[in-house]
GULUMDO-541991 format. One record per residue (C-alpha): residue in one letter; x, y negated, z negated. Coordinates in steps of 0.1 Angstrom, whole numbers, padded with zeros to 4 digits, always signed. Example, Ala and Ser with C-alpha at 12.3 -4.5 7.8 and 13.67 -1.06 7.14 Angstrom:
# GULUMDO-541991
a+0123+0045-0078 s+0137+0011-0071 
This chain:
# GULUMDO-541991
x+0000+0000+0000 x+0011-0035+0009 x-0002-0065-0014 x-0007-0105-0002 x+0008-0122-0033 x+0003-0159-0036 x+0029-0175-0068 x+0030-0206-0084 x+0062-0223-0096 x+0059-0232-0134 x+0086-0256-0124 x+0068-0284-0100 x+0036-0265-0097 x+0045-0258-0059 x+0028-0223-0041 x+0046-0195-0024 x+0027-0169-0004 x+0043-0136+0008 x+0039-0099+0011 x+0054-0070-0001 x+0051-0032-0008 x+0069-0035-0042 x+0053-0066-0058 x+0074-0062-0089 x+0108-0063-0073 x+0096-0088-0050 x+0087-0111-0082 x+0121-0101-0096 x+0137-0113-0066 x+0121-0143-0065 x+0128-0152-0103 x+0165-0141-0096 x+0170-0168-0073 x+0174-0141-0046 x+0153-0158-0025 x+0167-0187-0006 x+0130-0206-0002 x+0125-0200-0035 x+0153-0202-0056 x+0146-0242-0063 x+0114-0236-0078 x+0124-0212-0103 x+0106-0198-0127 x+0071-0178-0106 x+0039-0167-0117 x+0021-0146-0104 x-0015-0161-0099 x-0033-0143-0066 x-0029-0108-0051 x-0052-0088-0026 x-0042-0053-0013 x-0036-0041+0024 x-0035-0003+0036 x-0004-0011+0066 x+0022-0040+0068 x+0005-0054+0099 x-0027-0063+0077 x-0011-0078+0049 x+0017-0099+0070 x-0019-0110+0093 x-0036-0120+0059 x-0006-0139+0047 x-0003-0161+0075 x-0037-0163+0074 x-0036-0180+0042 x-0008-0200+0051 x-0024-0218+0074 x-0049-0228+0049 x-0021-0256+0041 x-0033-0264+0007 x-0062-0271+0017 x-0102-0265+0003 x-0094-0226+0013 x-0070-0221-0003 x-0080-0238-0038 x-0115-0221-0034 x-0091-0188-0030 x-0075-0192-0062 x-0111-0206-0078 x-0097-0240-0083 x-0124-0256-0062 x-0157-0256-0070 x-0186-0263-0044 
């Protein structure tokens, strides 16, 4: 299984959305500094995941919420906007 992971830097409150069949070494990774796009923003939460049965889907999904850009999708997503 694949999961969509969406993480929130308790640093500057910035998002980072990815995927990844080991969510747990990914988030280690990230926190690690390991990840060059990340490593400014340390440390990550995790705050959204949603699972995938094949790579294809969840890669599709992520950039899926990607190009939600911050917007009213994406904080209705992580239930910060309320209609």
């Amino acid at each position: 299984m694949y999961k969509v992971y969406i993480l929130k830097s308790r640093k500057n409150q910035k998002h980072y959305t990815g995927h990844s069949a080991d969510l747990e070494k990914r988030i280690f990774r990230h926190n690690s500094g390991l990840v060059k796009s990340t490593k400014n923003s340390i440390p990550w939460e995790l705050v959204y995941t949603e699972e995938y049965a094949t790579r294809s889907d969840a890669y599709q999904r992520e950039l899926e919420i990607k190009s939600y850009k911050g917007g009213i999708k994406f904080k209705r997503l992580l239930g910060l906007w309320k209609d």
